[in-house]
TORVEX-543321 format. One record per residue (C-alpha): residue in one letter; x, y, z. Coordinates in Angstrom, 3 decimals. Layout:
BEGIN
- a_X_Y_Z $
...
END
This chain:
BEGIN
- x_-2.002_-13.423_-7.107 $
- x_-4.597_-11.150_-7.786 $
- x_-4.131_-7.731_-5.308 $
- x_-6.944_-5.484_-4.530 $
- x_-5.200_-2.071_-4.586 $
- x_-8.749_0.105_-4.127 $
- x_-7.555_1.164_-0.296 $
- x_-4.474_0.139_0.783 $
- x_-4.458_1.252_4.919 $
- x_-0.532_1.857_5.991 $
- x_-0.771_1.686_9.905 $
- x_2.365_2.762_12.033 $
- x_2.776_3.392_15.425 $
- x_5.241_6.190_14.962 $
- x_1.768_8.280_12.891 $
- x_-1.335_6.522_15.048 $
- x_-2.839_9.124_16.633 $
- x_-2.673_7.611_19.886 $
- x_-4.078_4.027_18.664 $
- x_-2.288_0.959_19.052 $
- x_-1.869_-0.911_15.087 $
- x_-4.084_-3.355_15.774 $
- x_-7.525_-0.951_16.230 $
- x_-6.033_1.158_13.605 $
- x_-6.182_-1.734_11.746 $
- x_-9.476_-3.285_12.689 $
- x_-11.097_0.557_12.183 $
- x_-10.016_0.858_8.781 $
- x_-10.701_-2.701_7.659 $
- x_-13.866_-2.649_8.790 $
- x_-14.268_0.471_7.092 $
- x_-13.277_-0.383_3.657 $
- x_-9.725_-1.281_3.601 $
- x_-8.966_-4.047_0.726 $
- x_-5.352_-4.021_1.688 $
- x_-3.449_-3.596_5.548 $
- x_0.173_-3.038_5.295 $
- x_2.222_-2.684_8.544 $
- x_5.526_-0.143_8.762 $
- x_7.035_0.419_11.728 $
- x_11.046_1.830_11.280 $
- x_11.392_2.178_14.943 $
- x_10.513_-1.030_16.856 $
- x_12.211_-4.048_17.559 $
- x_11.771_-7.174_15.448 $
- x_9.996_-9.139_18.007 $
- x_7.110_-5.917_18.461 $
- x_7.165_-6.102_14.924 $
- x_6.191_-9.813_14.679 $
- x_3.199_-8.939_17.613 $
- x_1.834_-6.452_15.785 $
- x_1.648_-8.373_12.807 $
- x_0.329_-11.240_14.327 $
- x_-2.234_-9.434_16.226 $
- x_-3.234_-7.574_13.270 $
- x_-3.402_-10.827_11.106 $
- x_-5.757_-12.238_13.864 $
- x_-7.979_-8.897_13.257 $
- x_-7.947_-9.186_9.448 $
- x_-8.392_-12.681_8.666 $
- x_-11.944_-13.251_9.574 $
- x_-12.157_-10.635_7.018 $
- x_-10.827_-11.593_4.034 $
- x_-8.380_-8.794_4.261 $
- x_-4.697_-9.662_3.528 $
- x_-1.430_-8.081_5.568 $
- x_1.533_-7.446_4.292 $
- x_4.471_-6.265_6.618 $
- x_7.036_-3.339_4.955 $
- x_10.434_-4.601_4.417 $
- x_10.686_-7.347_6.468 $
- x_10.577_-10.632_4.745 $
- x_11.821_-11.863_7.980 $
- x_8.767_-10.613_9.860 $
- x_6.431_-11.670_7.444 $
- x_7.387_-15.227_7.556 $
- x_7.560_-15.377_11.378 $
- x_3.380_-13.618_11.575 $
- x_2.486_-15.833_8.468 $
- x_1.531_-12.273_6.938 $
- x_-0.226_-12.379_3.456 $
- x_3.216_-10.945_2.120 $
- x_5.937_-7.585_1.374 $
- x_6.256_-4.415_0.437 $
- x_9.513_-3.863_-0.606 $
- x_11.790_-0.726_-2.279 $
- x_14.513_-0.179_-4.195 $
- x_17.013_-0.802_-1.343 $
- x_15.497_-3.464_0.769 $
- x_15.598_-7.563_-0.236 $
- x_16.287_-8.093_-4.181 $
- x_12.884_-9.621_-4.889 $
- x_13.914_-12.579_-6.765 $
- x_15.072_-13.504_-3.203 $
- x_12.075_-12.139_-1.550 $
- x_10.258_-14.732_-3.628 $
- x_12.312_-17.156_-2.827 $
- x_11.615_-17.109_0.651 $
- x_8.038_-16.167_0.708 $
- x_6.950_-18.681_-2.389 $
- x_4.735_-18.315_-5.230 $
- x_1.486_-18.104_-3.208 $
- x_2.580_-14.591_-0.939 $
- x_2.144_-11.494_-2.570 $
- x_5.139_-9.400_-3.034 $
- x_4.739_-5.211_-3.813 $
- x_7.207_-2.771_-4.786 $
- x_7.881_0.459_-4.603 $
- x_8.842_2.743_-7.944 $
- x_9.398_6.409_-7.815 $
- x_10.494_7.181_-11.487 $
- x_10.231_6.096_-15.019 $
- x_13.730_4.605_-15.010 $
- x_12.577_2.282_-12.297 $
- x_9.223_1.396_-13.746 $
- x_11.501_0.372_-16.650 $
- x_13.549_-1.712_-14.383 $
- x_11.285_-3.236_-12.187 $
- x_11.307_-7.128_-11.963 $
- x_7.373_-7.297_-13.099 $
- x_6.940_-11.007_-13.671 $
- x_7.848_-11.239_-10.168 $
- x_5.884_-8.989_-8.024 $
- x_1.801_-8.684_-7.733 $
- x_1.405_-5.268_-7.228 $
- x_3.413_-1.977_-7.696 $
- x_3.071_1.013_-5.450 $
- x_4.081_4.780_-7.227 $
- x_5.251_7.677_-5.423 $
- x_5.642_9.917_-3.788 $
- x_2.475_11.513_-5.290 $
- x_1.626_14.570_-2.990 $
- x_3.325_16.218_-0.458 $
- x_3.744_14.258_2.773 $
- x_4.718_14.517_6.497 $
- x_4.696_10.524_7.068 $
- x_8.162_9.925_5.277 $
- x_11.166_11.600_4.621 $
- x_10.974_12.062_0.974 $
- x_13.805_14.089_-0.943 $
- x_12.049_13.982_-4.559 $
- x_9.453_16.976_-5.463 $
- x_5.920_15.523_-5.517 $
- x_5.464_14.251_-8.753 $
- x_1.759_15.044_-8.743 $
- x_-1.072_13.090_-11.394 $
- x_1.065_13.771_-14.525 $
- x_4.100_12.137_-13.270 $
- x_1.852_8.895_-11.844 $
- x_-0.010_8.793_-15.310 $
- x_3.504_8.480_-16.620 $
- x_4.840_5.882_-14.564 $
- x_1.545_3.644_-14.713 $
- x_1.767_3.759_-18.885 $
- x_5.869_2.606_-18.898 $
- x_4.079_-0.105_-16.296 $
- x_1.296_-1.312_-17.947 $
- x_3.136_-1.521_-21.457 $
- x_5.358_-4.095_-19.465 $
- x_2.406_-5.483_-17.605 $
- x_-0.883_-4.582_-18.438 $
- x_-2.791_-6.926_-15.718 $
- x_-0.212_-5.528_-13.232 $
- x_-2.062_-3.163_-10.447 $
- x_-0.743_0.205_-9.372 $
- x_-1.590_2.848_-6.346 $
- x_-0.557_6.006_-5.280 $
- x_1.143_6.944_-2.380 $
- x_1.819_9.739_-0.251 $
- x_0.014_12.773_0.397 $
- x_-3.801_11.340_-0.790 $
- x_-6.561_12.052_1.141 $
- x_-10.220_12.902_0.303 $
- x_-9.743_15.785_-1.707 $
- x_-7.135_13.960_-4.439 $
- x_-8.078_10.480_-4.249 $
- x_-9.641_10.925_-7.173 $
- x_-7.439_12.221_-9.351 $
- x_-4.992_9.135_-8.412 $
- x_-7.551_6.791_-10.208 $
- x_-7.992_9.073_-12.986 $
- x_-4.466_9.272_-13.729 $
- x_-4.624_5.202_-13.811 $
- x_-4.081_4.082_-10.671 $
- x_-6.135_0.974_-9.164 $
- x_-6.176_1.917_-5.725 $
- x_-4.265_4.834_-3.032 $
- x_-2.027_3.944_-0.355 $
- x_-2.997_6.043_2.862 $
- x_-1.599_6.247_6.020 $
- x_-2.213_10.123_8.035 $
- x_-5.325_10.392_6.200 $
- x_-6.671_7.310_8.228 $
- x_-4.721_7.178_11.476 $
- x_-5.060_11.049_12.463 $
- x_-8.600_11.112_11.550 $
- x_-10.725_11.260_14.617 $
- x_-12.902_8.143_13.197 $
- x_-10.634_6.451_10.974 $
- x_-13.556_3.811_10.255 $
- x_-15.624_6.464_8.614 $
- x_-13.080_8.071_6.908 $
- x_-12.105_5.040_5.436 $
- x_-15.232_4.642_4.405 $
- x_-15.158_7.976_2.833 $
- x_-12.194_7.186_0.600 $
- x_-13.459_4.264_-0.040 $
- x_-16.251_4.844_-1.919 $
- x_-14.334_8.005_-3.874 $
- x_-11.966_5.227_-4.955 $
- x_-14.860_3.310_-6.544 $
- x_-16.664_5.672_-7.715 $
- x_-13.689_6.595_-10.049 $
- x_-12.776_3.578_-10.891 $
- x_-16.729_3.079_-12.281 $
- x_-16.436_6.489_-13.967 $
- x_-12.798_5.541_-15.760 $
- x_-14.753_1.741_-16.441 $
- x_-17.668_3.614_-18.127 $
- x_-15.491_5.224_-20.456 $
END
């Protein structure tokens, strides 16, 4: 199914800022957000079903799908919009299996190699990183920066041209930007929004940078 990538808001209760997931959520959706997806590496399964079911509840009345990070399991128990997987979590032939044709699956690709490998007639959206330097996630890799996203998007859309793509880790106002103009369709955020003292607003802010870049790489 068709994904809107533009803002993709990654809420977590281990990097809230003091929030519970479910305002995050509400603060950023109502902000801008086109895409919620809920992470939490810490808490048990059943919190993990609450919080998606309570942020479902929040996003619904706004056209705003959820998907839940890893956990087909959780996904299927909140009736979340769908996954995000990576390379070491649920093979996504049986991801798909589980969820159906009508959930949306995502996956994460850090290198050419795996843009190459990729199961692309399978999943809806792909997510590419890590981008920038970042504090929410262990990541061993070197940032691979604009140059090494442009690179992964072109193996990606060769294979898939109506697949969409975002950048993740590290984005924020000041290189949102440059993740569109090196062919993304949307960033994945997550301290940008939840340690910002008005996430709405900032949301907001990135938001509209996404789209205006977008409408400058359209006009083209």
């Amino acid at each position: 199914m068709p994904v809107d990538l533009r803002l993709n808001a990654i809420v977590d209760p281990a990097r809230a800022g003091g929030r519970s997931v479910v305002d995050l959520a509400r603060a950023v959706a109502q902000g801008g957000a086109t895409l919620v997806q809920l992470r939490d590496k810490l808490g048990s399964t059943r919190r993990m079903i609450d919080q998606a079911r309570a942020i479902k509840a929040v996003l619904a009345p706004l056209g705003i799908p959820l998907v839940v990070n890893d956990r087909v399991d959780v996904a299927l128990a909140a009736n979340a919009d769908g996954v995000h997987l990576g390379p070491d979590d649920m093979e996504v032939s049986d991801a798909r299996a589980l969820l159906g044709p009508g959930r949306i699956i995502g996956h994460s690709v850090k290198s050419v190699a795996q843009a190459e490998a990729v199961p692309v007639e399978v999943i809806d959206y792909v997510g590419i990183g890590g981008v920038y330097a970042t504090l929410s996630k262990d990541n061993p890799n070197p940032p691979m920066g604009p140059q090494g996203l442009a690179a992964i998007v072109a193996v990606l859309k060769a294979r898939a041209p109506g697949l969409p793509a975002e950048g993740i880790a590290g984005i924020d106002a000041t290189n949102a930007a440059e993740v569109i103009e090196a062919g993304a369709e949307g960033i994945a955020v997550i301290s940008a929004l939840s340690l910002a003292a008005d996430p709405e607003r900032e949301a907001s802010a990135l938001r509209a940078i996404v789209d205006a870049a977008l409408d400058r790489r359209a006009r083209r």
